[in-house]
N, C-alpha and C positions, 0 to 999 in steps of 0.2 A: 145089640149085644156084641157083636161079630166085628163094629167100630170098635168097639172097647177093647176090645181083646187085642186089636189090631195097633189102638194108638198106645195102650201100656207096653207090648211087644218092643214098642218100636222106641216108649221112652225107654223102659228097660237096654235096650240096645246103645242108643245113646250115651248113658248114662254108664254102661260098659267102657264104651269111646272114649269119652271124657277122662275118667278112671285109668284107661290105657296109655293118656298121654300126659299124665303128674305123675311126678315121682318122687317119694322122699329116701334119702338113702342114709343108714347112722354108720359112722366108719370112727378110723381113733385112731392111735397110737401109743404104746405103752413101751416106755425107755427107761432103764433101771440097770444100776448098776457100780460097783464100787471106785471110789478117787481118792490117792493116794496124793498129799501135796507136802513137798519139802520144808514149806514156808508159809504161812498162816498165819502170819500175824507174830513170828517168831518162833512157831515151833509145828513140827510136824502133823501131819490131819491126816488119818484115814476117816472117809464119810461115805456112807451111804448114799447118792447124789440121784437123783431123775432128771429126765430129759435132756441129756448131754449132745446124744447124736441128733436125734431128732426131740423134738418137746412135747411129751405126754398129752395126748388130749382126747377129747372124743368132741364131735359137731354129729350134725345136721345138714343135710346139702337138698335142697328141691329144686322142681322144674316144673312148670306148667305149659304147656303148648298153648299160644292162643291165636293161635292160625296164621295162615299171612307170612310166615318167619318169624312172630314175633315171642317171645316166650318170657314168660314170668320166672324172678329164679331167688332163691338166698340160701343164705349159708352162717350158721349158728357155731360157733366154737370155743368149746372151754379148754383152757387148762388147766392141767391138775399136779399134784405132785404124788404119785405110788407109795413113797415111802411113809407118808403119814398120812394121806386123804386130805389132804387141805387142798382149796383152792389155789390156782398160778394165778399172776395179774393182778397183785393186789388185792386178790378176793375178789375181784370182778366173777360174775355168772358164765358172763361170754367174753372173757377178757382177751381172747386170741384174735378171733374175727366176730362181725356181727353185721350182716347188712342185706338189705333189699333192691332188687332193680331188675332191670328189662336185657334180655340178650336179642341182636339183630344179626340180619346180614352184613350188617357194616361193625359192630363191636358190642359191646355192653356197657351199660351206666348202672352203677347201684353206689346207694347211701346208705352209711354207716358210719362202722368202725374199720376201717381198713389199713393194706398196709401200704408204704408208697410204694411211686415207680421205681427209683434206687433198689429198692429189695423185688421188684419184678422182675428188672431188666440188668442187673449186674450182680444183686445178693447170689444167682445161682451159679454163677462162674470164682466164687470165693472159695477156696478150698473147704470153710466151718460150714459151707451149704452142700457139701457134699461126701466128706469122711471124716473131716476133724472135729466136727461139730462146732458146740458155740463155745468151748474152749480155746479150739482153735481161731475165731475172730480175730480179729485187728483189735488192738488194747484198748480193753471196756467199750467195744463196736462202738467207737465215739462216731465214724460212717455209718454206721447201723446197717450196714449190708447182711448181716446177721439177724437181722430183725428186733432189736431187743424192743422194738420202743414202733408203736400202732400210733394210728392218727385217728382221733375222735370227729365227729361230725364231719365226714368227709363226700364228697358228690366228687366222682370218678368215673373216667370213659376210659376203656382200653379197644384198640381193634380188632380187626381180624388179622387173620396174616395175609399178605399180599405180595405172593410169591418167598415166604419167609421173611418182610418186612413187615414191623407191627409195632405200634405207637400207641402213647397213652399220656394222659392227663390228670390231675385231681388240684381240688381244690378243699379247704375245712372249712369254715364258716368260724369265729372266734367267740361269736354270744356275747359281745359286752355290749351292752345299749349304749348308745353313741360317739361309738369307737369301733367302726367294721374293720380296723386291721388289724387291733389288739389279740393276739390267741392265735390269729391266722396263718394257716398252713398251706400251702403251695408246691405241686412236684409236675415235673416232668420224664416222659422217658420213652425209649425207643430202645427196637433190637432188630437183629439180623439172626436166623437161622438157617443154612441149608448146607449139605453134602457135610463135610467135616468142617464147615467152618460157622460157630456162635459169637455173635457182637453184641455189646449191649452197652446204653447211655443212660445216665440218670440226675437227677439235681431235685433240692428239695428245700424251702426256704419256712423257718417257722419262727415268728414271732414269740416273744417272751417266752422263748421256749422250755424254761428251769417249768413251766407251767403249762403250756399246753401240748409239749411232747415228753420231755423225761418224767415229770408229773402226774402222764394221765393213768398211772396202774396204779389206779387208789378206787373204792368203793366209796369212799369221802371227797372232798375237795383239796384239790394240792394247794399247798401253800407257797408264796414267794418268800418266806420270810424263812425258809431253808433251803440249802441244797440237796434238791431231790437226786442224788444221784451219790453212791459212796464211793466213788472209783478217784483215785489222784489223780489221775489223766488229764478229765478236763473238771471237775467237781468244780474246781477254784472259781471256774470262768461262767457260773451259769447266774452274773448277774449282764450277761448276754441279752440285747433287745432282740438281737437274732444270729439263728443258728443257719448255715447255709454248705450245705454239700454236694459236691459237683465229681460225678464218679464217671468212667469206662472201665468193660475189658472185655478180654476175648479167649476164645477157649479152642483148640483146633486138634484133631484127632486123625493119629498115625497109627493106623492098625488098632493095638490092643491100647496103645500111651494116647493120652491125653494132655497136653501142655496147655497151660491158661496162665494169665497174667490180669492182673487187675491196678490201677489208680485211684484215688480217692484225695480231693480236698475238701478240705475241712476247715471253716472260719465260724468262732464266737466274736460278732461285730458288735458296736457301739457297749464296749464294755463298762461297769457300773452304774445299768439302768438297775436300780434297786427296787423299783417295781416288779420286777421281774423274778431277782435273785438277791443274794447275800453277797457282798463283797468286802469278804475281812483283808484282804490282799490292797484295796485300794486302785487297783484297777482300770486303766482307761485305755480306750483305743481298740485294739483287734489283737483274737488270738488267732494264730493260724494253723493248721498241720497239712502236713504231706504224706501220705501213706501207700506203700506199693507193695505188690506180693508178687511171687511165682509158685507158681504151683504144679505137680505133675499125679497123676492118676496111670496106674498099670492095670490093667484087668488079667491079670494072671492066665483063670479060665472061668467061665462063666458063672462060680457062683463064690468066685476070691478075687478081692483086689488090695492092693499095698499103695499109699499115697504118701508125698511127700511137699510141703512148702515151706517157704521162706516169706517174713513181712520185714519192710523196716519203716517206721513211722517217726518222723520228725517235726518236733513242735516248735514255730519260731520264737522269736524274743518278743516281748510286750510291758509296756509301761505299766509301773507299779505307783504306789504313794510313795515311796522313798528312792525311788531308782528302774532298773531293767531287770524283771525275770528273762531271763537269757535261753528258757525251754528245755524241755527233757525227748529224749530220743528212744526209740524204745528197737529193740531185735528180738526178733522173735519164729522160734521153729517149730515146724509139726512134723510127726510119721505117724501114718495110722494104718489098721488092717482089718478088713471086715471081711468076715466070712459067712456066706445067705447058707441057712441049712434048710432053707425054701425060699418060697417068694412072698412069706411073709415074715420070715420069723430068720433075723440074723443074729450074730455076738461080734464081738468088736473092740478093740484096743488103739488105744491113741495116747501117745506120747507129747507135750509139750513142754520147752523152755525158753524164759524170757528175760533177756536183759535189759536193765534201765540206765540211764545216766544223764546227767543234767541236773536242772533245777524244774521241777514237776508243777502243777496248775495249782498245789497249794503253798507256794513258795517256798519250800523245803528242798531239798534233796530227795532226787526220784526215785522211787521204789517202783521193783517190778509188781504187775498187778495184770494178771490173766485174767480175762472175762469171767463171768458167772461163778465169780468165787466172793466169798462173804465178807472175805479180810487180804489186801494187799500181804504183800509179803514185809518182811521188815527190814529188810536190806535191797539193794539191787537186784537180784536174780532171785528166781521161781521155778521150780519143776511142777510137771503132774504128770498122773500116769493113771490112766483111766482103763478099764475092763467091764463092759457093758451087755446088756442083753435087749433087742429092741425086736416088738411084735407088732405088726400092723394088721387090724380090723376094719 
């Protein structure tokens, strides 16, 4: 009787143990707030908008300890939009993040839904990843250093840091039976962080991408026989066999200021794969952009900061069916001001405008067109003027 007692004691104890070393934690973010834009399509908009500074969500994060160093871990994320309860992502469930895998002493691998290296190692040194939100992005984050756009079926390794150097990989897997590059997704990236000075490199390569990257925030199956994407920027160019993005920047801090700069190239290659995409434009050959920012960050005092950047993004010329689209140029500014009235719970204002000029990705005459807005503007230039409230759980 006195074993018994002794070996329940002892699985109860256990069993304690076990329980002490998994954890699930639920957290979120809730951003809400009104936008005020000069140009809509031709006429003025105030909207109620979510997720501006950061994007509304709530996840799931675990851990399981399974000895050794080795630990079991995922991480579930929706988003949502506050203003009406609808789903973000296309009505995906876990349309933000969704994935599984192992954490070591040397880094972690996990499959899913993830997002690349580009948005590990240089989206945080963009000013939209840090006070202008995803307003403030590079026009219609054709980089995606803003994150607009997850990679589906993806197997991914990031390291540890090693003395503030830390490297990472991913691959997607494409799903077509007897076509392993078809859908295929590819990234790399690397950073530097230590004392005041952040570095960071990234490159991302995706096949038929009008469909297995701008595409994949549908609850159904994307289609090639549209342009998944409503932005004139590059909309025109996604009958792309491949999308390929090659970024740095770096960020370095004087006292209370922050100065960071960032690069980004950007190439839609072997244009008029029509498997792929739509090409009313006729299309062949390569499109290309070049996109830079600076950007600067003040911390006033510890619970105010005022931020300030500049992008200028230039799209080269590319063969049409009747001739040269000659590319559109885009300028574009931020200020913004967040004020924490704790350490969870801030309010926030951000200013942007953007100039267009050229001939644009749908062969027209280029309209300015700010990220995460429903309708370009109808002329060249665009303002907004955002005032926001954002609470973290």
């Amino acid at each position: 009787m006195n074993k018994k007692l002794v070996l329940g004691a002892a699985c109860m104890t256990l069993s304690g143990l076990t329980h002490a070393q998994s954890s699930v934690t639920l957290y979120g973010v809730i951003d809400e707030g009104l936008t005020f834009n000069t140009n809509m399509n031709g006429s003025h908009s105030y909207a109620m908008q979510s997720g501006v500074l950061s994007g509304s969500r709530w996840g799931l994060k675990g851990v399981e300890d399974l000895g050794g160093g080795l630990k079991a871990i995922f991480t579930l994320e929706n988003g949502f939009d506050p203003s009406n309860g609808k789903l973000g992502q296309g009505g995906l469930e876990f349309g933000r993040q969704a994935f599984v895998g192992l954490s070591s002493q040397w880094g972690t691998v996990t499959l899913g839904r993830q997002y690349d290296l580009n948005v590990d190692f240089v989206g945080p040194l963009e000013a939209a990843s840090q006070w202008a939100g995803n307003i403030g992005a590079h026009p219609a984050d054709l980089d995606n250093l803003n994150n607009a756009y997850r990679t589906n079926n993806a197997i991914k390794f990031k390291s540890i840091s090693y003395g503030g150097f830390s490297f990472g990989g991913m691959y997607s897997l494409g799903g077509v039976a007897g076509d392993a590059t078809r859908n295929q997704i590819w990234s790399l990236g690397a950073g530097y962080a230590r004392g005041p000075l952040t570095v960071g490199v990234g490159y991302i390569n995706a096949r038929n991408p009008n469909v297995s990257f701008f595409g994949n925030s549908t609850s159904g199956t994307p289609s090639a026989a549209v342009a998944n994407s409503v932005y004139p920027v590059f909309s025109g160019y996604l009958s792309a066999h491949t999308y390929q993005t090659i970024s740095a920047g770096a960020a370095y801090n004087i006292g209370a200021l922050t100065i960071g700069g960032i690069y980004s190239n950007i190439a839609f290659k072997g244009l008029g794969d029509t498997t792929s995409g739509p090409n009313p434009s006729g299309y062949s050959g390569n499109a290309t952009f070049n996109s830079a920012e600076l950007n600067l960050k003040y911390q006033l005092t510890p619970a105010l900061l005022i931020g300030a950047a500049y992008s200028y993004t230039d799209g080269g010329s590319v063969s049409t069916a009747t001739g040269r689209n000659e590319g559109a140029t885009y300028h574009q500014g931020e200020i913004g001001v967040d004020y924490f009235l704790s350490k969870r719970t801030d309010v926030y204002a951000i200013g942007v405008y953007q100039k267009a000029s050229g001939t644009d990705s749908r062969n027209r005459e280029a309209v300015a067109s700010i990220n995460n807005q429903s309708s370009p503007s109808s002329n060249d230039h665009q303002a907004l003027i955002r005032v926001g409230l954002r609470h973290k759980f």
